[in-house]
N, C-alpha and C positions, 0 to 999 in steps of 0.2 A: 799500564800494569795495574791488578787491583790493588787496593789499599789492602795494608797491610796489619791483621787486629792481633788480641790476645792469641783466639784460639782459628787465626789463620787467616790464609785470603778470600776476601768475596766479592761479587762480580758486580763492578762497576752501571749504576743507573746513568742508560743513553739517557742524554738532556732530550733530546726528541721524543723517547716517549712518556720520558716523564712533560713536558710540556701536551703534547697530545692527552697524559691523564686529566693535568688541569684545566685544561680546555675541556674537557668533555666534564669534568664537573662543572666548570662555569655555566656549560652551556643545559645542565641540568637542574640547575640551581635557577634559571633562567627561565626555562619552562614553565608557564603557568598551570599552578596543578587542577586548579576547574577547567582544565581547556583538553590537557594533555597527561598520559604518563608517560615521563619518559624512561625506558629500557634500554642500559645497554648493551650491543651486540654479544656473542658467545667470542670466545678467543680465536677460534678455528675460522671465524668468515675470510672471506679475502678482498670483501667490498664493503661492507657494511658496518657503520660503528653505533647506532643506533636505531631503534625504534621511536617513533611519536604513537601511541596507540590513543584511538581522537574518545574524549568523554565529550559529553551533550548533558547541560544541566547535572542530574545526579546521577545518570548511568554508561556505562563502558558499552561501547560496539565492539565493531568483529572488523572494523577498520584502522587500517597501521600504515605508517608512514616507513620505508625504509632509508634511512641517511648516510651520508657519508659527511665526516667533516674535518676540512682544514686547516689548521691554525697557522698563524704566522708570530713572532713575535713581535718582530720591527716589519710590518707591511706597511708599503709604502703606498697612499692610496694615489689614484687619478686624476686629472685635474678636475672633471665632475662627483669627486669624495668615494668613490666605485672601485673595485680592486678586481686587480685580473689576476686568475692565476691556470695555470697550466694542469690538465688532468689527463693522464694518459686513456688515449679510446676503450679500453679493455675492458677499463675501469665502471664508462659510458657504459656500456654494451652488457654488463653485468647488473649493472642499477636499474635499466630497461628491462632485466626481468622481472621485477616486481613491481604488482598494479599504479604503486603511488611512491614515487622516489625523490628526494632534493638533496642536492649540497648546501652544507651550511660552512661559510667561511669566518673564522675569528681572527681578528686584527686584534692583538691581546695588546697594545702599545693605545689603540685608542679603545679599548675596551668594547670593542662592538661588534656585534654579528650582522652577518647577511647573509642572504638565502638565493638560491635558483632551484626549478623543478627540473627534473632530468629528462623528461617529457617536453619541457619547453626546448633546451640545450639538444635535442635530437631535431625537433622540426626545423630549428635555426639551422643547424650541421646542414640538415637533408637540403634547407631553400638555399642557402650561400654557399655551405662549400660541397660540393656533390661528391669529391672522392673522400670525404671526410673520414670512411671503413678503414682505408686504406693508408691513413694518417698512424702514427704514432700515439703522438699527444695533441690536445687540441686545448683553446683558452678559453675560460669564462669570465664573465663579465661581472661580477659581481653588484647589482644595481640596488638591489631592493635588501633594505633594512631591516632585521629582524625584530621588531619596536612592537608597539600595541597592533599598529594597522598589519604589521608583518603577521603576526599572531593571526591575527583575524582573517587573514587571507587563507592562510593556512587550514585555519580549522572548518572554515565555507567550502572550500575547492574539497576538500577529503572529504566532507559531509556530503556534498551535492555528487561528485563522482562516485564516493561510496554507493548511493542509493540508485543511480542511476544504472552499474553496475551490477546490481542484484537483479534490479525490474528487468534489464536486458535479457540477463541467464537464464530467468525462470521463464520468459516470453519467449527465448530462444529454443527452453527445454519442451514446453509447449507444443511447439510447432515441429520438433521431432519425434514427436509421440504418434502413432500411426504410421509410418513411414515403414516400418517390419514387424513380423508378427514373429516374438520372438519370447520362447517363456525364460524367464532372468533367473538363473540359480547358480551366482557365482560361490556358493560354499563348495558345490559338487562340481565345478569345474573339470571337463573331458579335453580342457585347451591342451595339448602335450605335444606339437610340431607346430612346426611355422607353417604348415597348409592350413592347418585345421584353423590359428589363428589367423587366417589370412581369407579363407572364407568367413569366419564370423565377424571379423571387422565390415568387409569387404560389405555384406551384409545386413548388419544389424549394429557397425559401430557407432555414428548417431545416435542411435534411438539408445543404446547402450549409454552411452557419455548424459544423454538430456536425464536417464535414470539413474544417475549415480553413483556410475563404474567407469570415470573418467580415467584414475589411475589403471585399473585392470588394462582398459587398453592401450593406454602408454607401455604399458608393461610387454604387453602380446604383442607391439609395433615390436621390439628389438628381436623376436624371431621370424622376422619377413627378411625376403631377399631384398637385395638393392632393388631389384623389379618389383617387386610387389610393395615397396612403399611406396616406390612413385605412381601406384595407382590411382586416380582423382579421388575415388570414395574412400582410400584407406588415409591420403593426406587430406582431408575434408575433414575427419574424423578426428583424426592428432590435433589439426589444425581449432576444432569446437573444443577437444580435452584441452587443450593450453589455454584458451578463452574461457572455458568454466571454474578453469582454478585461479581465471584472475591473472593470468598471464597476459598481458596482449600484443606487447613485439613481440615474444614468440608466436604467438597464433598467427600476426599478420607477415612475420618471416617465411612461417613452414606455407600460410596460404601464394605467398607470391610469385612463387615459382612454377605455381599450377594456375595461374590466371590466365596467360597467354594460351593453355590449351583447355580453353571453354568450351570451344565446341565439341571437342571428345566429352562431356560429361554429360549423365541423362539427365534428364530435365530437371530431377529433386534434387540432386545435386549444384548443376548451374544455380537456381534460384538460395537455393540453399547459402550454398559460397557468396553470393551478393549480400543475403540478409546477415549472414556474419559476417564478412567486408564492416560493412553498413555501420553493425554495432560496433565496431573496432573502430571505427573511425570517428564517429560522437564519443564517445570514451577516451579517446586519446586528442580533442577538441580539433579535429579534423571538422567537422562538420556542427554546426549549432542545431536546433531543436527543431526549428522550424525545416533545413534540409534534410535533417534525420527523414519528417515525417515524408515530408517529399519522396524522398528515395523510396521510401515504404511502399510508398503506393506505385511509383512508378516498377517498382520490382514485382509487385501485387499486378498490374496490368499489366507489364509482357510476358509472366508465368502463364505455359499452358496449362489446360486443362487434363484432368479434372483440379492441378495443383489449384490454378486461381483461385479457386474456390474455395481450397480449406486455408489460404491465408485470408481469403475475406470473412470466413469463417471465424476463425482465430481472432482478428480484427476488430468482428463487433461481436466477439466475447467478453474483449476486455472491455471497450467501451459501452457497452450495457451493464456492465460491474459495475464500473467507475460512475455510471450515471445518476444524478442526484436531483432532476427534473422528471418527477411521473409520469409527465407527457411523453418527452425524449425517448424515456427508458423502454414506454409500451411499443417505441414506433421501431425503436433495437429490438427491440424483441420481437418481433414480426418481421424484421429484415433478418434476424436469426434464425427462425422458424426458418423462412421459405430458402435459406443458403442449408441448413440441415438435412429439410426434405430432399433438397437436390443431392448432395450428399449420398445422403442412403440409398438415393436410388443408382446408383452404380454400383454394377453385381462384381465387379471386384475390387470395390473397399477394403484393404486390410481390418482384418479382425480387433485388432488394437486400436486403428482411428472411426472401426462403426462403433465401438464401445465409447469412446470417448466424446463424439459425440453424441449418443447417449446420454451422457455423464452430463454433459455441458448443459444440454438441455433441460435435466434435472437439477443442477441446478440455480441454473436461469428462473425457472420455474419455483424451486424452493428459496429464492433469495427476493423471489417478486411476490411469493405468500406471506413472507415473513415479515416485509416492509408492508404487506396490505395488513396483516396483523397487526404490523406498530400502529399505521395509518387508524386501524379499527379501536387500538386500545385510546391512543390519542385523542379522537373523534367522540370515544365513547367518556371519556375526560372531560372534554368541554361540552357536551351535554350535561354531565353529574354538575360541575361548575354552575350551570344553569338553571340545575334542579327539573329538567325535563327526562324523558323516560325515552327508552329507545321505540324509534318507530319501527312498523312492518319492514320497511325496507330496510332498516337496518339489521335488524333481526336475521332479512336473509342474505344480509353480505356475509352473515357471520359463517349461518350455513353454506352457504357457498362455499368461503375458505374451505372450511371443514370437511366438505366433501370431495375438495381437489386435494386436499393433504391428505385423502385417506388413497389417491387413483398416485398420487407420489411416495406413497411409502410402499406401494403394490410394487410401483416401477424400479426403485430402489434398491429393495431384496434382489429383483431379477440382476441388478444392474453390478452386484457387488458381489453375485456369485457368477459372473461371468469375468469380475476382473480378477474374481480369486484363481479362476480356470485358466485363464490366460500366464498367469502370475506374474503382471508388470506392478511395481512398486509405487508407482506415480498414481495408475488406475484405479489400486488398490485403495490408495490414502484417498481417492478423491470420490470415488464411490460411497467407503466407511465413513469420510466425512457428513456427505448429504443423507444418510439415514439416520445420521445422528443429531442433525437440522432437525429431519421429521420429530423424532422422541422429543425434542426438547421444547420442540412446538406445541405437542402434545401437551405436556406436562404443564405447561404456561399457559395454555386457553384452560386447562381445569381447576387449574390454584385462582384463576382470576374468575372462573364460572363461580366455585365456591366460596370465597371471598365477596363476590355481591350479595351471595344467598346468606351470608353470615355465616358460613359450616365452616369446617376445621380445615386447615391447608391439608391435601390429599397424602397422606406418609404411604412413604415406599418402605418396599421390605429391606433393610440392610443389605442383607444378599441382593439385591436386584439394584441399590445405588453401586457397589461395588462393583457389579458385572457392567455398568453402565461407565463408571469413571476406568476400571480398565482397557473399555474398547476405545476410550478420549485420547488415553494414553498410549495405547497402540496407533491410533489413527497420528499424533504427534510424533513418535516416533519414526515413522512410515514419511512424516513428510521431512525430516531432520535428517533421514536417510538421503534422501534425494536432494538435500540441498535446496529445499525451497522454503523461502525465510517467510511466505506470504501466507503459505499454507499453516506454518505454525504459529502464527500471528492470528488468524482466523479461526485455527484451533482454539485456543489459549480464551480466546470470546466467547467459544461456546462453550467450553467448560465452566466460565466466568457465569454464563446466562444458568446456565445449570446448577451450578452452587445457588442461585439465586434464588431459583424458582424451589429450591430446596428447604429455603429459608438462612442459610450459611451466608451473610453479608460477610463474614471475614475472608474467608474461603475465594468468594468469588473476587473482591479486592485484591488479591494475595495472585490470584490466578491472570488479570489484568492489569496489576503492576510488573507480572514477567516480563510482558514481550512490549510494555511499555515505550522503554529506550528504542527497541530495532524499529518500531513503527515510525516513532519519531527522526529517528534516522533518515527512513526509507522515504521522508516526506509521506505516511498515508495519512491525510487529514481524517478522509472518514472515520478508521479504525480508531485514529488517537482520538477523537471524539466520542464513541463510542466506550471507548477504554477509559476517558476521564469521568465519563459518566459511571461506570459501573464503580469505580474507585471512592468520586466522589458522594456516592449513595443518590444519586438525583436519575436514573434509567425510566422512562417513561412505565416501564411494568412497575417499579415502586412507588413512582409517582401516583399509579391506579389505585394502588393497593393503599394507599395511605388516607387518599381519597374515601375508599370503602370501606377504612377501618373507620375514618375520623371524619364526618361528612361535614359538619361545624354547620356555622352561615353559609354556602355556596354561594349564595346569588353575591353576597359581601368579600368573598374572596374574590371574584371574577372582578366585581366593579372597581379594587381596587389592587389591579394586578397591574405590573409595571409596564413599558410601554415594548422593552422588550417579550414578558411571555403573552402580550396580546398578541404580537409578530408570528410570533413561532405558533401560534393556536390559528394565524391568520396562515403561515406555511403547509399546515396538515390539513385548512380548511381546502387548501389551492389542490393540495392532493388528493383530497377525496371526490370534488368535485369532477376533476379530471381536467383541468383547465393549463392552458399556455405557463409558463412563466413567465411573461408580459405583464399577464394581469395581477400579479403580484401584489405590487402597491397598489393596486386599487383594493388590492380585500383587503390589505395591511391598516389603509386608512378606515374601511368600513371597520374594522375590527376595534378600532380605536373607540368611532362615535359609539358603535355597542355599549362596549365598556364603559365611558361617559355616559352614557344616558341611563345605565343601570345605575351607578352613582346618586342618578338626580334621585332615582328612590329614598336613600337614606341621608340627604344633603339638603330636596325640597319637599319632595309627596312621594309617597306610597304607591298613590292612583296614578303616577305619569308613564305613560308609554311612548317609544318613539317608534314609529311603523317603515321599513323599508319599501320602499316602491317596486314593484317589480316590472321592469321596464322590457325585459327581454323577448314579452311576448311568447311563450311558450318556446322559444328557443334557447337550448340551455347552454349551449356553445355560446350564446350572445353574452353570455353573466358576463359581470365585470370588465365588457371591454370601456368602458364610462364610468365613472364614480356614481353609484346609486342616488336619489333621491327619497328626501323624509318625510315623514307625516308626524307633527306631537298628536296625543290625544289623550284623554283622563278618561281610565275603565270609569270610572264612578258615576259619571255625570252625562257619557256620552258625547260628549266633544272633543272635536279634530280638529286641526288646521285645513284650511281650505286647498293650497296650494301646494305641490309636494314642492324641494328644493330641493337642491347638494350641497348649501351650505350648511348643514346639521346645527352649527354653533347658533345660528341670526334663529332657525327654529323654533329651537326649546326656548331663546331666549324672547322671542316677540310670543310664541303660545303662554309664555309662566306671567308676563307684562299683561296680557290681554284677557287670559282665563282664570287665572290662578291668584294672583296679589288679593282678593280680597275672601277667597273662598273657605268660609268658616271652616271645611273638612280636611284641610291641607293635614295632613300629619306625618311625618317621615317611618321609615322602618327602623325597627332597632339595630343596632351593631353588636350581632353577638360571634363573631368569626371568634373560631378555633386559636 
């Protein structure tokens, strides 16, 4: 009965859920707040009593833990300190629909949590007990502590599965882009029967879902007949929307009942259904990194033709992106070229996948100017360092650039009014994006032309930054539409470059601290590299410019530059050259004795030089597969050592013994750096 007050009866607090409130404060009280925030559930769930939503350092992802948790007052634990407790399957089988799910159990009598993932508690069910579905309740084990290490387990597995996750989707969305030529204009939607949506799944549901409008087609599934969902390509389709919203037991449910009939499927399909298999199963740790790639390829080799080929396509897209070896990247990119031209030369291409590669190719091409521009502004760095001027040939690397950036912004227009014709959303962002690579290319070789010449940074008209920072913003939005976190991440950089080359260093910080955290997430070294530099004011374009504002001592700055930026002067030297990365440490060490011997300038004599040997013979592939040899010599006086060596140090030091100790003209240089 309730208790009975002044002004009446009221309704008795269950000790259950009030024990269930303070256990979910403990266990929020519990949470580390640099690690996690934790959120809890709405009243209306039927499974879920919490959120973990993961922080990294000082910023929030788009990665969330869903919980469920137990308390006991008096649990009685196991003889190995471990608590079991009973959860009914339903229960299971609801936590499974969200990408990252655990129970958390409190033993409130010994004050302590422990944790399972509901991901692990399925593969256990599926290997020991097989009718496990068809169970009631089932038991967990309760093993692992929720302590510091628990912690840390936690926020690794969400971060590493998060990011992996993403790269999946958007590599998934990729590879169904061309697939149907289909112009996307779901405001105006004509969907109004279940044929009508039954051919446009049927169709174009794929290339739909990698665009987008994963929901619309869930939606237009519930007006198919029972026949026409069990169609391969309409359950293909369901099966990639549940996988793009992060769903992945259901993706791999709705997929499994269409696996046994494989061979009804046409070829884009079959390959298709394997390569999403594939990611469903590295995501849910079926598979480790190394079978992942495996299977890739072996899926990539029994696809037929013409498919083979746009997965090898795809393939070394990404890994000529990802590549950070000049060598490597040029011989991607020629394995690219000649899988493209094949490519296009099939006269029925869909309209969407000859666009896009296209697209690809542009750019492959605007992202391999861009790094020769870095490569050239760098290069032209440690010349200034040096105090030497640019030669003929470097002169016309420049023109060169400059004249393929002018045959890439010709191809670009073409390439971004055919995506606008077509009107795919993917096409669209990744077309707008690469012309807007060109513009800001531009605008960076002219602040840096006029900057050596000492003239004014080039000012734009207000009106024409505006019209430029609105198409930035369109092009972001375009990729935040489709769900692709790489695309806005890559945006966000050139915006960043853009503020820069503007003059706006706050601007461009502000614009590179955005997408900060997701980079770091996603594990993109590159990018967060990139992104620390624009933040930290150190971008090799500022580094130029500071150069040509403040030229100081040069030769005095170089000689006494630390051991790592002799390195990294030794990295862009490897690039320019066009050499292995083997030979790495051999320039790395040459760049050292450089530095050293400029030194002896201002430490012994003015007049001391040390001469590199050129051993290679007029073969320039030969450079640095051997550590060079030296020569000392004194411009003043006309003497060299006799015998070249690779010991640099015994050198200088037997030439300054033998030439030098008694030479009345010995005089050092002054130290007057900046």
């Amino acid at each position: 009965m309730s208790p009975q007050t002044d002004d009446g009866p009221r309704p008795k607090v269950d000790a259950a859920d009030e024990n269930m409130r303070r256990s979910r404060d403990r266990l929020a009280a519990a949470t580390p707040p640099d690690r996690f925030v934790f959120r809890p559930a709405g009243g209306d769930d039927k499974g879920v009593d919490f959120h973990f939503d993961l922080l990294h350092g000082s910023s929030a992802y788009g990665f969330s833990i869903a919980g469920q948790l137990k308390a006991e007052m008096t649990a009685k634990p196991n003889t190995d300190g471990s608590y079991s407790y009973s959860i009914e399957t339903s229960n299971l089988n609801y936590l499974l629909d969200y990408p990252f799910a655990v129970y958390v159990h409190f033993a409130a009598n010994q004050n302590e949590f422990r944790f399972a993932w509901a991901s692990d508690e399925q593969m256990r069910l599926e290997r020991d007990e097989v009718e496990w579905k068809k169970q009631g309740t089932f038991t967990i084990r309760f093993e692992k502590l929720l302590d510091a290490a628990g912690w840390d387990e936690i926020h690794r597995r969400l971060l590493a599965d998060g990011r992996r996750a993403r790269v999946l989707r958007e590599q998934l969305a990729i590879r169904a882009v061309g697939q149907s030529t289909i112009r996307i204009d779901l405001q105006t939607s004509d969907i109004t029967t279940g044929d009508d949506a039954f051919e446009r799944i049927r169709y174009h549901g794929v290339n739909l879902v990698a665009s987008g409008y994963g929901r619309a087609v869930e939606g237009w599934f519930g007006l198919l007949t029972r026949q026409q969902q069990e169609e391969p390509s309409v359950t293909l389709a369901l099966a990639y929307a549940a996988f793009h919203s992060g769903n992945l037991h259901k993706a791999r449910g709705i997929l499994a009942p269409i696996l046994p009939r494989r061979s009804e499927f046409q070829p884009f399909e079959k390959t298709y259904a394997d390569l999403l298999l594939n990611s469903i199963r590295v995501q849910l740790g079926q598979l480790d990194d190394a079978g992942f790639e495996r299977e890739t390829r072996r899926i990539e080799g029994e696809a037929p033709e013409p498919l083979a080929t746009q997965l090898k396509f795809d393939r070394l897209r990404w890994e000529h992106l990802a590549e950070q070896d000049d060598v490597t990247r040029r011989q991607r990119w020629r394995e690219l070229s000649s899988v493209s031209a094949s490519l296009l030369r099939d006269p029925n291409l869909p309209d969407t996948l000859r666009v896009q590669v296209h697209i690809v190719q542009f750019q492959a091409n605007a992202v391999d100017l861009q790094r020769d521009l870095a490569t050239r502004i760098a290069h032209s760095q440690v010349r200034l360092t040096t105090g030497q001027q640019l030669s003929q040939q470097e002169v016309a690397e420049w023109l060169r650039i400059r004249s393929q950036r002018a045959e890439v912004n010709e191809q670009g227009t073409k390439l971004l009014a055919e995506a606008n014709r077509l009107g795919h959303p993917r096409l669209q962002a990744e077309a707008a994006m690469a012309q807007m690579v060109y513009l800001v290319m531009t605008l960076t070789e002219a602040t840096l032309v006029l900057a050596g010449m000492r003239a004014p940074r080039p000012d734009l008209p207000e009106a024409g930054k505006r019209v430029a920072e609105q198409e930035l913003q369109r092009v972001a939005a375009l990729f935040k539409s489709i769900g692709d976190v790489g695309g806005e991440i890559r945006e966000a950089l050139l915006l960043a470059q853009w503020h820069e080359v503007n003059g706006n260093p706050v601007e461009a910080s502000t614009a590179a601290n955005s997408v900060r955290g997701v980079a770091e997430a996603m594990g993109l070294d590159d990018e967060l590299r990139q992104i620390d530099a624009v933040i930290n004011g150190n971008t090799p374009y500022r580094s130029v410019l500071t150069q040509l504002a403040n030229p100081g001592d040069l030769d005095y700055r170089h000689a006494t530059q630390s051991d790592e930026d002799a390195k990294q002067l030794a990295r862009f030297e490897l690039g320019r050259l066009g050499l292995p990365r083997d030979r790495l440490p051999v320039i790395e060490r040459a760049a050292l004795v450089v530095r050293d011997a400029l030194l002896e300038k201002y430490n012994w004599c003015q007049h001391f030089e040390l001469l590199e040997e050129q051993t290679y013979r007029g073969n320039c592939y030969l450079q640095y597969t051997t550590d060079p040899t030296w020569q000392a010599e004194c411009v003043k006086h006309k003497r060299r050592s006799l015998i070249p060596l690779a010991d640099a140090a015994f050198v200088i030091d037997a030439f300054k013994r033998s030439q030098c100790n008694s030479c009345p003209d010995r005089c050092q240089l002054s130290r007057s750096a900046t």
